[in-house]
C-alpha positions in Angstrom: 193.0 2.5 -32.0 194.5 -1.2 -33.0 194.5 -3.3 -30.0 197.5 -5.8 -30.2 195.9 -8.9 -28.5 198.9 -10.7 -28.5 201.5 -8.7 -27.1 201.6 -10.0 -23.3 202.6 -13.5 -25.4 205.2 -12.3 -27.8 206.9 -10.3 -24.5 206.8 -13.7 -22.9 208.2 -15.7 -25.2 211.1 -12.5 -25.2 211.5 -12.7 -21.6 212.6 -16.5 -21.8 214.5 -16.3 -24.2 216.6 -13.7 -22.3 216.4 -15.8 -19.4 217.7 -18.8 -20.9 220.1 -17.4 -23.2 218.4 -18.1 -26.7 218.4 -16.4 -29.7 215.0 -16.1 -31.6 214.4 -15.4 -35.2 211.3 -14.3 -36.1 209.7 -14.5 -39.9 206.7 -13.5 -41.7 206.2 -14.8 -44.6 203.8 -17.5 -45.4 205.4 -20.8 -45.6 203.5 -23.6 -47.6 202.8 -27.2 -47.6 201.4 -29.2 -50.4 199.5 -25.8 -51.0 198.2 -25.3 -47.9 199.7 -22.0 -45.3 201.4 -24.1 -42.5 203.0 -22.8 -39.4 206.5 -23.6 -39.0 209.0 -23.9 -36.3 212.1 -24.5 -35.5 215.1 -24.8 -32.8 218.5 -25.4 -32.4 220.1 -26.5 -29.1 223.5 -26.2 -30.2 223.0 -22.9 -31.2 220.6 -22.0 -28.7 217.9 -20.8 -30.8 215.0 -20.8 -32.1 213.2 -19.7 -35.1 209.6 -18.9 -35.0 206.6 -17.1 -37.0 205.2 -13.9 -35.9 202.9 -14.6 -32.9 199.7 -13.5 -33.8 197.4 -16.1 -32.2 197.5 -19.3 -29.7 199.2 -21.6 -32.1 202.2 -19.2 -32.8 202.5 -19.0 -29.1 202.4 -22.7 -28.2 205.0 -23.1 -30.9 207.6 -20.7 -29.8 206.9 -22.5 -26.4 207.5 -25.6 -28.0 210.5 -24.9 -29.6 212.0 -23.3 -26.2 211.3 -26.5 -24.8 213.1 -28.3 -26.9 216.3 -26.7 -26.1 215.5 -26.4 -22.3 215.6 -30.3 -22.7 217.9 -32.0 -20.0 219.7 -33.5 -22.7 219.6 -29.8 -24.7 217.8 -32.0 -27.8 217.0 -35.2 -29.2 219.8 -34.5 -31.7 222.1 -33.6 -29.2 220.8 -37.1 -27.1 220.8 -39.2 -30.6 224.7 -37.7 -31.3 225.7 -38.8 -27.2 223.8 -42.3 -28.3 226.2 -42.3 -31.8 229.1 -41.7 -29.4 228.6 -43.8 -26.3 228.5 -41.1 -23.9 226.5 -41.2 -21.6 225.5 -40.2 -18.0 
């Protein structure tokens, strides 16, 4: 029997997203930097979602985390705060 030792994460990071209203995207594949396998993340607060690797160990996890927390930000992103900034709105 294959024990899934990450399952209680990956329905975590699922149950805030519901909550919250985000869309995730998950992907497999390897992604690579300057040769090297890298782990690769990725939100958007205007579109309320995020897009994450498989979570398969801690650092998958604290990613997806990561990247929900950046569009839980008060001001929904830095983008979203730099564009406000750009603008001159403010609160």
């Amino acid at each position: 029997m294959l024990v899934d030792y990450y399952k209680a994460e990956r329905d975590h990071i699922q149950q805030l997203a519901d909550a919250f209203h985000i869309r995730v995207e998950r992907y497999n594949e390897l992604v690579y930097a300057n040769g090297v396998p890298t782990l690769q993340a990725q939100s958007n607060a205007v579109l309320r979602a995020i897009r994450i690797p498989h979570i398969n160990d801690e650092t998958s996890y604290a990613a997806a985390v990561h990247e929900i927390g950046h569009i839980m930000h008060p001001k929904g992103s830095y983008i979203v705060s730099l564009l406000e900034f750009l603008l001159g709105v403010s609160d």
